[in-house]
N, CA, C and O of each residue as an XYZ file, in Angstrom:
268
protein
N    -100.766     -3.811    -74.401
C    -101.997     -4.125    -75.098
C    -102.367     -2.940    -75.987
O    -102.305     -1.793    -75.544
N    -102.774     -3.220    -77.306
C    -103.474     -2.106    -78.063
C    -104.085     -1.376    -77.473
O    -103.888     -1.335    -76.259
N    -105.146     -0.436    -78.112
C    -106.214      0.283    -77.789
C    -106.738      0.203    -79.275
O    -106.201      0.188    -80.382
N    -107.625      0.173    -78.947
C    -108.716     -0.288    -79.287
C    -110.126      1.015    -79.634
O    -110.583      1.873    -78.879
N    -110.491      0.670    -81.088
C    -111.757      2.449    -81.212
C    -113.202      1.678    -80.961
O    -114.277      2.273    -81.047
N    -113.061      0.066    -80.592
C    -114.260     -0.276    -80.344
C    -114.248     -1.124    -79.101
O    -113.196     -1.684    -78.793
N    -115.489     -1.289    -78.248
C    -115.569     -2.212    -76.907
C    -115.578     -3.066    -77.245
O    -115.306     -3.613    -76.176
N    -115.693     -4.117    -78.135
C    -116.258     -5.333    -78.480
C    -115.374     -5.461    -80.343
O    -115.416     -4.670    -81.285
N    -114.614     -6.917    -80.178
C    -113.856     -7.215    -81.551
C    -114.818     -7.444    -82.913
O    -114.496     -7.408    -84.101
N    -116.120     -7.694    -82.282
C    -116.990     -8.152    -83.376
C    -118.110     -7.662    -83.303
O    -118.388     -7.644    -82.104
N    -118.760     -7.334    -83.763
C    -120.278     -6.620    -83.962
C    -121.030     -7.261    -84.857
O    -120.595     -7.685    -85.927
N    -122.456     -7.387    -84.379
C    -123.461     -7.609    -85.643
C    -124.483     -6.866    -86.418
O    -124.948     -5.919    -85.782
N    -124.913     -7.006    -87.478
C    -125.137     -5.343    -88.371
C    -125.987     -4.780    -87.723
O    -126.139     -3.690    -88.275
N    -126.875     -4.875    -86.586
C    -127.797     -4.102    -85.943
C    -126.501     -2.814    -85.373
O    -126.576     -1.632    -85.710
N    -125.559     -3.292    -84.617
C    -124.604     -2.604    -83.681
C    -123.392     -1.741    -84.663
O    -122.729     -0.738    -84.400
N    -123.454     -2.826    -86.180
C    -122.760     -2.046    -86.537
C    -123.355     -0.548    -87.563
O    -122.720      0.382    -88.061
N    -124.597     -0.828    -87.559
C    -125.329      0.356    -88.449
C    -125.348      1.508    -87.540
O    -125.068      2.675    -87.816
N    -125.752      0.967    -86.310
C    -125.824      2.272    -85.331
C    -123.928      3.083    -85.110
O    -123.759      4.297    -84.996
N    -122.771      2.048    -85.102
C    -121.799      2.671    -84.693
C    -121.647      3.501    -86.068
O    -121.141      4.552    -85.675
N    -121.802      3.602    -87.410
C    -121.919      4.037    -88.626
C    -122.375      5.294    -88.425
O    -121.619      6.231    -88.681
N    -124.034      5.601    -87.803
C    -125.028      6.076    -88.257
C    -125.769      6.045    -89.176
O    -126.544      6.906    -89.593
N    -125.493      4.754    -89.626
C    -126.455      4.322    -90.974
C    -127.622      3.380    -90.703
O    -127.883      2.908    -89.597
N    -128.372      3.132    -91.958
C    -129.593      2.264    -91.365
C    -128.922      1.026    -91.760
O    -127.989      1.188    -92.547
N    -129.284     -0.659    -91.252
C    -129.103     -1.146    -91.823
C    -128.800     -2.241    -93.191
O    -128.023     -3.133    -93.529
N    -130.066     -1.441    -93.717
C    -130.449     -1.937    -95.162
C    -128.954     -1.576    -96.228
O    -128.579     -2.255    -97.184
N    -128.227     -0.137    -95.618
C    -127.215      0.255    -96.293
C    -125.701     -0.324    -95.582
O    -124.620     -0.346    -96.170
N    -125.909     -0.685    -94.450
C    -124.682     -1.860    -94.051
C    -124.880     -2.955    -94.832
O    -123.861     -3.277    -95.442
N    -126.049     -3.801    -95.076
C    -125.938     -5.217    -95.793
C    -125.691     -4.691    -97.191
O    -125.043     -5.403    -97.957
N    -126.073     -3.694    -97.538
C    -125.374     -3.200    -99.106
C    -123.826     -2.689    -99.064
O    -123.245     -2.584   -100.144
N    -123.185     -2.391    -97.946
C    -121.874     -2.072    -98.335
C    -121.102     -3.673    -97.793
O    -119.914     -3.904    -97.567
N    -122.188     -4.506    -97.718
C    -120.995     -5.776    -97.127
C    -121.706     -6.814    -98.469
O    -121.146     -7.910    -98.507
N    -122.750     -6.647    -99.473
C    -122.945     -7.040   -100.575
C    -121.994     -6.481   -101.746
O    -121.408     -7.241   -102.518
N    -121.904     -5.182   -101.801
C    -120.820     -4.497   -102.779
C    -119.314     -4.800   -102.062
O    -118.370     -4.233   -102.613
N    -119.173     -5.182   -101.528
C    -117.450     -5.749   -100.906
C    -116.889     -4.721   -100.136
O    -115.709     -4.736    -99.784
N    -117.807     -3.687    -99.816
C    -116.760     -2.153    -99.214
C    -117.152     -2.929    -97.362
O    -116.806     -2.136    -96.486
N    -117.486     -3.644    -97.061
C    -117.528     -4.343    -95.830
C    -117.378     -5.493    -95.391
O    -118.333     -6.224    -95.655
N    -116.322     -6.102    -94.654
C    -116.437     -7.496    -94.609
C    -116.939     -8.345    -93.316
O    -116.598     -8.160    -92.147
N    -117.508     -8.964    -93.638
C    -118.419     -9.901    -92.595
C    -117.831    -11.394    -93.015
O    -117.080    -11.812    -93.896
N    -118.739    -12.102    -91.667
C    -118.636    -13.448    -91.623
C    -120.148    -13.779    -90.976
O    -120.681    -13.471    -89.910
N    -120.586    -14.575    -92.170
C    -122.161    -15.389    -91.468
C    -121.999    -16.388    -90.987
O    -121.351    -17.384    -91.306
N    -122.735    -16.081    -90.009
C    -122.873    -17.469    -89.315
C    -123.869    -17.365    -89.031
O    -124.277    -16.587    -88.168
N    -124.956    -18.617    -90.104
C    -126.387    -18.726    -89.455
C    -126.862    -17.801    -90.846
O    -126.741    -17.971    -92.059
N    -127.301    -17.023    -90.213
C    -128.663    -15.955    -91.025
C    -127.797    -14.526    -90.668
O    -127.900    -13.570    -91.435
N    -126.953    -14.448    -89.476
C    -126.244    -13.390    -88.806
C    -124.994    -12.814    -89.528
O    -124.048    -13.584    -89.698
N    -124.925    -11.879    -89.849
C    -124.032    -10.920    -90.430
C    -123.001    -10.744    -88.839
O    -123.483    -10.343    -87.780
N    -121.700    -11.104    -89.009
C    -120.579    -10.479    -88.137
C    -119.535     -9.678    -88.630
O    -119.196     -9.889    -89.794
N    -119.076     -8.986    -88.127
C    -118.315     -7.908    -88.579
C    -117.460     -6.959    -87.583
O    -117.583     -6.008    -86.812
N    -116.199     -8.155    -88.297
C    -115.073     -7.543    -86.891
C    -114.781     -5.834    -86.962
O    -115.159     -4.934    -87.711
N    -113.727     -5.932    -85.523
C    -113.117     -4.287    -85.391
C    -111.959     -3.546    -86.476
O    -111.463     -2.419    -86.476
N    -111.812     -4.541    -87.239
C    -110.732     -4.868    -88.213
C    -111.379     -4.536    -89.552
O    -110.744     -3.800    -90.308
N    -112.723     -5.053    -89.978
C    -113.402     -4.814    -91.018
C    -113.748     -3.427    -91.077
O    -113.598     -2.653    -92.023
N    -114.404     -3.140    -89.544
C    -115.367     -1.156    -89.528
C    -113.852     -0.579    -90.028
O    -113.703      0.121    -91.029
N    -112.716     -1.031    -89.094
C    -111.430     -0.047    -89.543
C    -111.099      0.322    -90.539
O    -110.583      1.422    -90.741
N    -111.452     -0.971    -91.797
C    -110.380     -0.766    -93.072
C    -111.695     -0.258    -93.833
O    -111.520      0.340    -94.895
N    -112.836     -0.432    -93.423
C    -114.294      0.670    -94.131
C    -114.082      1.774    -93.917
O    -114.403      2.511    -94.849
N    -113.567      2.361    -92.875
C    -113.504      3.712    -92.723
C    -112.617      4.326    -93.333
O    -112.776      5.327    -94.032
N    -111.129      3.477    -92.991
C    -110.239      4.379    -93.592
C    -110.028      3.592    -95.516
O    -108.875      3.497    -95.936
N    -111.053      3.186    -96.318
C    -111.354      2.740    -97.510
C    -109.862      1.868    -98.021
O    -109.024      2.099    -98.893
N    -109.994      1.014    -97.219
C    -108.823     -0.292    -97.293
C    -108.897     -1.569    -97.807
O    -108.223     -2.580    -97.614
N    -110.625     -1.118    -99.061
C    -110.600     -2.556    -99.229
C    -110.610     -2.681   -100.787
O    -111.270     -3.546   -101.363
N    -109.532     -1.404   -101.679
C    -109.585     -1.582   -102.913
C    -110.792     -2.229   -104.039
O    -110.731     -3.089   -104.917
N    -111.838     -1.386   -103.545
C    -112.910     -2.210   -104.302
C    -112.955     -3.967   -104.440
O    -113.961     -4.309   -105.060
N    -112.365     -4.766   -104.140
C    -112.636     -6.241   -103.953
C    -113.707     -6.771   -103.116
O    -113.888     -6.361   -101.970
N    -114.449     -7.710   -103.685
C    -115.416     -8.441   -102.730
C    -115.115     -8.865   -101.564
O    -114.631     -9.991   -101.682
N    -115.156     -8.538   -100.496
C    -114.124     -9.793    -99.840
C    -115.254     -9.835    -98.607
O    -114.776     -9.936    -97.477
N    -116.784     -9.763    -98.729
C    -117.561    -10.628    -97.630
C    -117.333    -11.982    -98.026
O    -116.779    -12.243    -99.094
N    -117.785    -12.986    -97.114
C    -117.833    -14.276    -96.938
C    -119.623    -14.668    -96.936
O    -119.999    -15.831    -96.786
């Protein structure tokens, strides 16, 4: 089995601003400018372990790619 840099595959932007240290007014702006990718469901911003990864290490060639 992998290992894994997070407990949980999916996070929602409350959990993911705090794993950041950012507020979240500037998570829904880096998943509006495309440097974050989410999936809504509802009103709810999700945002897999896969998305924080390729934010961090800047893997998302400037493209939009929230949903």
């Amino acid at each position: 089995m992998a290992t894994t840099t997070l407990e949980r595959p999916v996070r929602n932007l409350k959990e993911t601003a705090h794993y950041f240290g950012l507020s979240e007014s500037l998570v829904r702006r880096m998943i509006s400018e495309g440097r974050l990718r989410s999936v809504r469901v509802g009103r709810r911003h999700l945002i897999s372990e896969k998305a924080i990864q390729a934010a961090l290490d800047g893997d998302n060639d400037g493209r939009i790619v929230s949903r």
